[in-house]
N, C-alpha and C positions, 0 to 999 in steps of 0.2 A: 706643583699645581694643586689649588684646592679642589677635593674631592665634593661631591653631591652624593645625595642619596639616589639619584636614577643615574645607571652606569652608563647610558644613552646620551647623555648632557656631557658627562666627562671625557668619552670616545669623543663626539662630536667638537667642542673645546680643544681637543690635544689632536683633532684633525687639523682645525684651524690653521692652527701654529703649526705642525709639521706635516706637510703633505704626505710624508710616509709612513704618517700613521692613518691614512686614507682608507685602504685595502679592508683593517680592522675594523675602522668605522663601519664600513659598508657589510660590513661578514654581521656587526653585530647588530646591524639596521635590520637583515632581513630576516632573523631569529629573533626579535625583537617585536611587542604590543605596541603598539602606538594608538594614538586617538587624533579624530576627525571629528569636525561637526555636519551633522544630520542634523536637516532638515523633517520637522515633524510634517506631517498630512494636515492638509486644509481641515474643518469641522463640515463633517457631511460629508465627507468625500465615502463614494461607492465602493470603491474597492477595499474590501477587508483584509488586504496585505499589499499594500503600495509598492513594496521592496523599499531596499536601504537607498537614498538619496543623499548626496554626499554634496554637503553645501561651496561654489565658488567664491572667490572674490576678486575683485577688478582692481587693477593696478588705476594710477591715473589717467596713462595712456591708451583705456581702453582693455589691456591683453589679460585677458581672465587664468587665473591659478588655481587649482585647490588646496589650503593649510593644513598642514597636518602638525600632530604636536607629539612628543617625548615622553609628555606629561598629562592627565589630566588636568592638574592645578594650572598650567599653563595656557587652556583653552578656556576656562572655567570664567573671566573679564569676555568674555566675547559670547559666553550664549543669553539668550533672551528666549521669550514664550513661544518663539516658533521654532528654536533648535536645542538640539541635545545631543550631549556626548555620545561618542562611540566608537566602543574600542574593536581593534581590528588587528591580526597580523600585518605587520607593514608587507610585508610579501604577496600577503591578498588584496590590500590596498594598492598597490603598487599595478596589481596583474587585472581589478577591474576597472583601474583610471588611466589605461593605456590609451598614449596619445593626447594626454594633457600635460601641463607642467604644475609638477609640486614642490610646494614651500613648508620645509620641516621649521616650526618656530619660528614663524615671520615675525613676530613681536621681539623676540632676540635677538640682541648683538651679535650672536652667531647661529643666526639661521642659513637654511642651505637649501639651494635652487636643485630642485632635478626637475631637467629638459626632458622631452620623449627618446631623444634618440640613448641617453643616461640613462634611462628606468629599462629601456630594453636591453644596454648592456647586462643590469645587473642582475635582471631574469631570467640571462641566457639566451634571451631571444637574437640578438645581434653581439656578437664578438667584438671583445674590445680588439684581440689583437688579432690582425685578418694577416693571411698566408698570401706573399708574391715570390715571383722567382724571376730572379734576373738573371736574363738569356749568357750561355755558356760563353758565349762571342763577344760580347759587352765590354768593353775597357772602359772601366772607372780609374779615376785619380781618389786615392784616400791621404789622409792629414787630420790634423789637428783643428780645428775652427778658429777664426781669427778672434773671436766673439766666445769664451769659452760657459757653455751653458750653468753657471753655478747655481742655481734653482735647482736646475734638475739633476744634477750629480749629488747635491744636497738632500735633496728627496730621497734616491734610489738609493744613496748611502745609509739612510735612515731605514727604510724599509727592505734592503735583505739583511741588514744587520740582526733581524728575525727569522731568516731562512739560513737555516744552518747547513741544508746542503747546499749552500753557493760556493766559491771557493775565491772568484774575482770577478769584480765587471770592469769593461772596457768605455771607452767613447771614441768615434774618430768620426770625422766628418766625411762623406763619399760622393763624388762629383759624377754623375752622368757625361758620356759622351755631347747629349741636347745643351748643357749645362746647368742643368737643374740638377738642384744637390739637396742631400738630407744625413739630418744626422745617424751613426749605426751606434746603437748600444750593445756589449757582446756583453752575455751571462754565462761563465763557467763553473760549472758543479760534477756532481754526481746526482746520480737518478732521473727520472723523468721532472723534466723541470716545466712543464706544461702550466702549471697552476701559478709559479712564481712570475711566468712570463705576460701572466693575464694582470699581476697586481702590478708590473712592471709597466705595463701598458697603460695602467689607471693612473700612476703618479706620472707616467710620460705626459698622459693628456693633458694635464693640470699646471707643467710645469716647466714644458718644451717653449723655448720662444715664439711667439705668432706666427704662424703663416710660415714656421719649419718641418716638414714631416720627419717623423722619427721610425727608424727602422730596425728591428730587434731579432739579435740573431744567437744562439747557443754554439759558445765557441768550445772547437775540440782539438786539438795538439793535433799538428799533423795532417791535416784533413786537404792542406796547400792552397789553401784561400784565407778568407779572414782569419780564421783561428790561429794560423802562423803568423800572420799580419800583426793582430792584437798579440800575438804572447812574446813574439820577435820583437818589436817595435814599439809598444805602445804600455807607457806605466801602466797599471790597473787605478783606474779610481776609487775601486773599491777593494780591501781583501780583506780574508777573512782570518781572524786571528785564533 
C-alpha cells in the first residue's frame, strides 16, 4: 500500500480493506489533531467570545452531519469568507458533538461515518462489549453455522494476529431453548484479556452477518462448559504461531 504523509489517511485506507486493522485506526483517531470547519461570527455581533461553532451539513435527504477532516489540505476546497479551519483533538471533537453523526473526509473515497451510539463506544461512554449471563439451567444446542461467517473470522484473524497474548479463537454457533441463536466467539490466551475482547467486539460489529448477535466468551481448559466444548470439539480459527 502507498504510504501518505499523514499517518491518519494510511490507518484509515488499511482500515478500509481489512477490518482488523479497525481497533488501530480508532486508537490512532483519538490521539490524533484533526480539523473542522468553524463557523466565523456575523459582523457586529455582541458578544466578544461567541465560543467555537462547528459548521454542519445536510445530506440530500434532509439528515444533518458534521465533516471532520485528517487534514487540513483537505478541508481547505470548502472554506469561504464565513468559515475557517480548526484544528482540535479528535477526542475533544468527538466529546463536544456528542449526539450528532460525523463524517471523517466526506470528500474521500474513504471517508468514514461515525453514528452517536459509535462515538460513545469509543469515549468509553457506552461499552462495546456488554456482560450477560445465561442461567445455570439453560440447555443450549451448539454447532457449527450452516452459513459459515468468513467476514468475520477474516477480521478477527487479522486483528489478534497483533495480540500476542492470544493463544486461539474459536467460533460455534449456540441455539436457545426459544430458538433464537447467535454466534459464540471464544478468545484463549494468558493475562487479562479485557482490552482484546473490546477490539474483538469492534470488528464483530462491522463484520457479523445482519441481524446475528454475537457473543464473546474467554475460553479456559477445564472450566466444563464452553472452554471444553471449543478446545474438545471445535478446530480454532485462529492460532497462534
Amino acid at each position: 500500500m502507498n504510504t501518505t504523509a499523514h499517518p491518519l489517511d494510511d490507518a484509515l485506507a488499511r482500515a478500509a480493506q481489512d477490518p482488523g486493522a479497525r481497533p488501530a485506526f480508532y486508537r490512532l483517531l483519538l490521539e490524533s489533531e484533526v480539523y473542522a470547519i468553524g463557523l466565523v461570527p456575523s459582523p457586529g455581533s455582541e458578544d466578544p467570545d461567541p465560543g467555537l461553532s462547528i459548521a454542519h451539513f445536510a445530506r440530500e435527504g434532509g439528515d444533518r452531519f458534521i465533516p471532520f477532516f485528517s487534514s487540513a489540505e483537505a478541508l481547505q476546497p470548502l472554506l469561504d469568507e464565513e468559515t475557517r479551519a480548526v484544528a482540535l483533538p479528535a477526542r475533544q471533537l468527538f466529546g463536544m458533538t456528542r449526539g450528532n453523526t460525523l463524517v471523517l473526509n466526506p470528500t474521500s473515497t474513504t471517508g468514514k461515518e461515525f453514528l452517536p451510539a459509535e462515538i460513545d463506544a469509543l469515549l468509553g461512554v457506552a461499552p462495546v462489549v456488554r456482560e450477560r449471563t445465561v442461567g445455570e439451567q439453560a440447555r443450549v444446542l451448539l454447532g457449527q453455522p450452516a452459513e459459515y461467517p468468513e467476514a468475520l473470522v477474516s477480521g478477527l484473524s487479522s486483528l489478534l494476529a497483533g495480540h500476542a497474548p492470544v493463544a486461539a479463537a474459536y467460533l460455534c454457533l449456540m441455539q436457545q431453548p426459544d430458538g433464537s441463536a447467535s454466534l459464540v466467539v471464544g478468545i484463549e490466551g494468558e493475562g487479562a484479556l479485557d482490552a482484546v475482547m473490546q477490539e474483538v467486539g469492534m470488528v464483530a460489529a462491522d463484520t457479523v452477518p445482519q441481524g446475528m448477535p454475537v457473543d464473546l466468551v474467554e475460553v479456559r481448559r477445564g472450566d466444563g462448559a464452553l472452554g471444553d466444548y471449543f478446545t474438545g470439539s471445535v478446530t480454532p480459527f485462529y492460532q497462534r504461531t
